[in-house]
SEZAGU-465977 format. One record per residue: y, z, x of N, C-alpha, C in turn; residue number from 1. Coordinates in Angstrom, 3 decimals. Layout:
BEGIN
<<Y Z X> <Y Z X> <Y Z X> NUM>;
...
This chain:
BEGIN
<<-1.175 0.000 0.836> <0.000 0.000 0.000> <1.235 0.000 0.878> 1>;
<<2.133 -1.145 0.908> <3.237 -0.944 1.442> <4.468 -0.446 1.111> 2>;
<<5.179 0.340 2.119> <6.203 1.252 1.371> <7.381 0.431 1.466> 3>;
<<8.263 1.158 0.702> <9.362 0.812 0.623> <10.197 1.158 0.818> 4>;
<<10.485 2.120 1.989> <11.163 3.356 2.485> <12.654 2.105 3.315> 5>;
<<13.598 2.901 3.210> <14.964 2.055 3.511> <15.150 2.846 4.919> 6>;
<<14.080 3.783 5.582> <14.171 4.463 6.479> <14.258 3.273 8.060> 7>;
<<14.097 3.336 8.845> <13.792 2.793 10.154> <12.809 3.366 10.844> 8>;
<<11.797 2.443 11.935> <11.030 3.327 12.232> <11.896 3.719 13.708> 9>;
<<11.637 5.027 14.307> <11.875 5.706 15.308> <12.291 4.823 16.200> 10>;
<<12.880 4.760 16.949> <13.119 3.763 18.132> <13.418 4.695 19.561> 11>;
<<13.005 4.689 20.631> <13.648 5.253 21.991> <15.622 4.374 21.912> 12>;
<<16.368 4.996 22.119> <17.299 4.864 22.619> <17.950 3.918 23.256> 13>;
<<17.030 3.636 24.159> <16.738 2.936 25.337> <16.719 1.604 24.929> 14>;
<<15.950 1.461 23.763> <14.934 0.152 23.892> <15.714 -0.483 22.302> 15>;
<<16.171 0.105 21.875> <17.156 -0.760 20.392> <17.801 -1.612 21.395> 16>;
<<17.722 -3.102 19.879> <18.660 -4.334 19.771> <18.125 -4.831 21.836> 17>;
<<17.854 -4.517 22.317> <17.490 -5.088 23.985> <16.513 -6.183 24.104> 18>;
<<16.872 -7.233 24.454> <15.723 -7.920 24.574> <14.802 -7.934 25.553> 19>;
<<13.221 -8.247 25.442> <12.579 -8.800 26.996> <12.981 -9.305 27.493> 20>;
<<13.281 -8.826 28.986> <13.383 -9.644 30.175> <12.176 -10.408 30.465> 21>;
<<12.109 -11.702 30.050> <10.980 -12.559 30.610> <11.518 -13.686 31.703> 22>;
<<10.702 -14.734 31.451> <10.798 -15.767 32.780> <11.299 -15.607 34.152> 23>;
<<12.511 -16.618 34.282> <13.225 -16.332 35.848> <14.118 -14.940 36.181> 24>;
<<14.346 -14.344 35.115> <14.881 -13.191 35.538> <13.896 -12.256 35.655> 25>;
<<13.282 -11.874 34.839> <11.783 -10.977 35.281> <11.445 -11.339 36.843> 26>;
<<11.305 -12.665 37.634> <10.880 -12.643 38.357> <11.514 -12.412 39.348> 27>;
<<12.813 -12.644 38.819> <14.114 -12.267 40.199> <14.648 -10.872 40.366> 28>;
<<14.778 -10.495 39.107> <14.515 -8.843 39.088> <13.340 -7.865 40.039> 29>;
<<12.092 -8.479 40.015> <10.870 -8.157 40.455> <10.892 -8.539 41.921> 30>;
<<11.938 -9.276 42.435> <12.030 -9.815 43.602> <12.949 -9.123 44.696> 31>;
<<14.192 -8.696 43.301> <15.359 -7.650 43.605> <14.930 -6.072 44.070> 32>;
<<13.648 -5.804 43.222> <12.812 -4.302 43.264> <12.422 -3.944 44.948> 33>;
<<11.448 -5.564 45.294> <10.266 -5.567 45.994> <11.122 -5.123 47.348> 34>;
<<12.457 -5.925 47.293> <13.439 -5.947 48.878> <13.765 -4.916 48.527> 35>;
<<14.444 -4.154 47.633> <14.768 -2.745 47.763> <13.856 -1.415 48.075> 36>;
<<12.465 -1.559 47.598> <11.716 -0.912 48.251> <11.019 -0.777 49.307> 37>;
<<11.344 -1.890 49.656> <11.018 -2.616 51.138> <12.030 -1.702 52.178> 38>;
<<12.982 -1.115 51.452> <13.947 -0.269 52.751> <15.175 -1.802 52.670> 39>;
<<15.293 -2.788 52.148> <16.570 -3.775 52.581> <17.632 -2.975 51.826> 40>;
<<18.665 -2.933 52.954> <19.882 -2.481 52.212> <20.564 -3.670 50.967> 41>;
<<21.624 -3.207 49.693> <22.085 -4.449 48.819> <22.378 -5.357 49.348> 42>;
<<22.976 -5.262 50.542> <24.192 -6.609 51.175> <22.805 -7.564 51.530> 43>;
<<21.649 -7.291 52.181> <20.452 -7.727 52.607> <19.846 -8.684 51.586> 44>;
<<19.652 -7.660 50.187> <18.909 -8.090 49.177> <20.101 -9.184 48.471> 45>;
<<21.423 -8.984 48.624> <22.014 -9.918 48.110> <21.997 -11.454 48.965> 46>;
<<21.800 -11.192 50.012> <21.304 -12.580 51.012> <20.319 -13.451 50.793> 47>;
<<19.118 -12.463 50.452> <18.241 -12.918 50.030> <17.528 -13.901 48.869> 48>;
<<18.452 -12.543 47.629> <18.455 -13.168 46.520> <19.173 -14.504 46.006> 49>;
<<20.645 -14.306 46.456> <21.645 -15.133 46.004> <22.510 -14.393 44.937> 50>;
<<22.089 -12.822 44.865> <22.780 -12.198 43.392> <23.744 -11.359 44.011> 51>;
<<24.379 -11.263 43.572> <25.831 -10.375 43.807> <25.725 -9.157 43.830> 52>;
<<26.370 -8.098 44.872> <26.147 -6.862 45.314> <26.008 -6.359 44.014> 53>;
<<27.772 -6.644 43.310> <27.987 -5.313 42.031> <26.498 -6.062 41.015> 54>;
<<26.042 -6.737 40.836> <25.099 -6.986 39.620> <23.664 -6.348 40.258> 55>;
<<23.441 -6.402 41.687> <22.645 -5.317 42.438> <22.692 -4.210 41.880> 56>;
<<23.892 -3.581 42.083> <24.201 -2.161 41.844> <24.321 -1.636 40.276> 57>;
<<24.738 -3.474 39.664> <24.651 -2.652 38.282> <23.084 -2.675 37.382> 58>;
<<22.901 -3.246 37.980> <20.723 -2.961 37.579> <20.183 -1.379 38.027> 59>;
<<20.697 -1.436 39.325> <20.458 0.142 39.986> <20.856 1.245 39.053> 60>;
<<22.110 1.092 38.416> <22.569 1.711 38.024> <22.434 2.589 36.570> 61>;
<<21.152 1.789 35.782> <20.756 2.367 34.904> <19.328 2.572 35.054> 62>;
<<19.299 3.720 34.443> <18.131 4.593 34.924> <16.600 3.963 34.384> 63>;
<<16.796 3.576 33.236> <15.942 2.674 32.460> <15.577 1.036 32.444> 64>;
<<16.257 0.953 33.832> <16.206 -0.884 33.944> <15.180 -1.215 34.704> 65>;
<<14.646 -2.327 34.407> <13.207 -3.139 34.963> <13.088 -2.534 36.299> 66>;
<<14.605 -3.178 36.961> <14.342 -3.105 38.775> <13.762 -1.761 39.205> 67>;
<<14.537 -0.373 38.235> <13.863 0.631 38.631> <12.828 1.414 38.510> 68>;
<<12.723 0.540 37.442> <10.718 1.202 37.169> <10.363 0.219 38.125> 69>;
<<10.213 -0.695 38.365> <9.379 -1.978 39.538> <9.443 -1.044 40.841> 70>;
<<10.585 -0.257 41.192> <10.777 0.024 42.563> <9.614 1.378 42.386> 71>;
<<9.981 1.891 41.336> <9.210 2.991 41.201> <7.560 3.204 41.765> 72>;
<<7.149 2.244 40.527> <6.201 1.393 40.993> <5.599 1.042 42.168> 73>;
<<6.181 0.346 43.264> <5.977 -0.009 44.133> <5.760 1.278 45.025> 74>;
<<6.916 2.213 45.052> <6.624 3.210 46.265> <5.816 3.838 45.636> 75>;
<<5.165 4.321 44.431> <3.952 4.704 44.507> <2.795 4.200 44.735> 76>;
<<2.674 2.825 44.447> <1.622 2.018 44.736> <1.308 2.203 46.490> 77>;
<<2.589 2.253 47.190> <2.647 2.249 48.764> <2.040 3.407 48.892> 78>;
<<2.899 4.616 48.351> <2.271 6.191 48.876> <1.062 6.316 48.522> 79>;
<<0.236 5.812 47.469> <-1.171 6.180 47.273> <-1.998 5.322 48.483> 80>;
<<-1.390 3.796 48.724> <-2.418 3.434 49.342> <-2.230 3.815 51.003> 81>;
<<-1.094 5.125 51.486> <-1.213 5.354 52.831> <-1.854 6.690 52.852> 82>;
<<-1.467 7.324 51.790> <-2.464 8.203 51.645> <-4.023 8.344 51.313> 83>;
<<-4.522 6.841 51.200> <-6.236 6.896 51.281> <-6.140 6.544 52.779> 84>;
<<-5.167 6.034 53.494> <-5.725 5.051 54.840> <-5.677 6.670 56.265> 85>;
<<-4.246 7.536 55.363> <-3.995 8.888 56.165> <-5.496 9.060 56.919> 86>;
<<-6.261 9.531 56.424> <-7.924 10.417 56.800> <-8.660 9.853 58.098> 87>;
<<-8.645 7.962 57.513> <-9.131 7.209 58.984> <-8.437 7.232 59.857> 88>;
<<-6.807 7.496 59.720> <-5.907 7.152 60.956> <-6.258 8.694 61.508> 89>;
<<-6.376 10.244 61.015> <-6.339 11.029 61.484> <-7.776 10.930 62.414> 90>;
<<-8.894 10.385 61.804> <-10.444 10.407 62.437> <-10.263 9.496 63.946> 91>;
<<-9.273 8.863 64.046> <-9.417 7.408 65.458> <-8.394 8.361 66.092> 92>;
<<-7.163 8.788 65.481> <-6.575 9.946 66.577> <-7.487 10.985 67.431> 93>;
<<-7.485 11.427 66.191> <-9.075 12.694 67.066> <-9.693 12.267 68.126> 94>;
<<-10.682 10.887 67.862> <-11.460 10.516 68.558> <-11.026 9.925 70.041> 95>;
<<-9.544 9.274 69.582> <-9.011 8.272 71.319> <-8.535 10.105 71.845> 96>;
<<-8.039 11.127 71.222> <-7.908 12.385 71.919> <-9.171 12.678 72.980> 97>;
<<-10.306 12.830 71.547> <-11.731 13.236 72.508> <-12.090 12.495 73.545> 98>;
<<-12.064 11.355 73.511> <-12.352 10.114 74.422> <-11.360 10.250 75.784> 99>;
<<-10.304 10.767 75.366> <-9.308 10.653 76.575> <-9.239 12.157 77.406> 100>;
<<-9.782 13.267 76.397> <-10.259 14.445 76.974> <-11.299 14.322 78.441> 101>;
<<-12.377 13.447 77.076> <-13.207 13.379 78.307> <-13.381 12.526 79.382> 102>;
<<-12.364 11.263 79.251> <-11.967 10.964 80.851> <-11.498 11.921 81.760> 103>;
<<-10.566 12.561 81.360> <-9.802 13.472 82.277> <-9.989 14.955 83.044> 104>;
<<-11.801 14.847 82.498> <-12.716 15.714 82.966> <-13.273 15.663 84.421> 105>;
């Protein structure tokens, strides 16, 4: 049974009247993220891109925009995968230690 309520359903804040970012901007956005988490400073990422510092800064600038969940994203994707690789790098330290111990015996 469908209602007929003149109500609205709930919406985040955030996300009224906004459209998807799809196609070439999704991807240039996603491109804008990747150099910023990469450590490139704006002036860098604006070289790169071809996009203008302030439109850099004004993507940065809201807390809820693509670029910054993407960046988000990314440095966690990075920190999880140095933190599985952490354990082997600590096991080959140890070992060129032991190894170099026991040359120096």
């Amino acid at each position: 049974m469908a209602s007929n309520s003149n109500f609205q359903p709930m919406v985040e804040p955030n996300q009224r009247n906004t459209p998807k970012t799809g196609g070439k901007v999704r991807t240039r956005h996603r491109q804008v993220a990747m150099l910023l988490a990469s450590g490139l400073s704006v002036q860098e990422v604006e070289r790169q891109t071809r996009m203008s510092a302030s439109r850099i800064y004004h993507l940065l600038a809201d807390q809820n925009s693509f670029v910054n969940k993407e960046i988000e994203r990314i440095q966690n994707e990075t920190l999880a995968a140095n933190a599985r690789l952490l354990p082997n790098l600590r096991l080959k330290a140890s070992r060129l230690l032991e190894k170099k111990d026991g040359e120096s015996r």
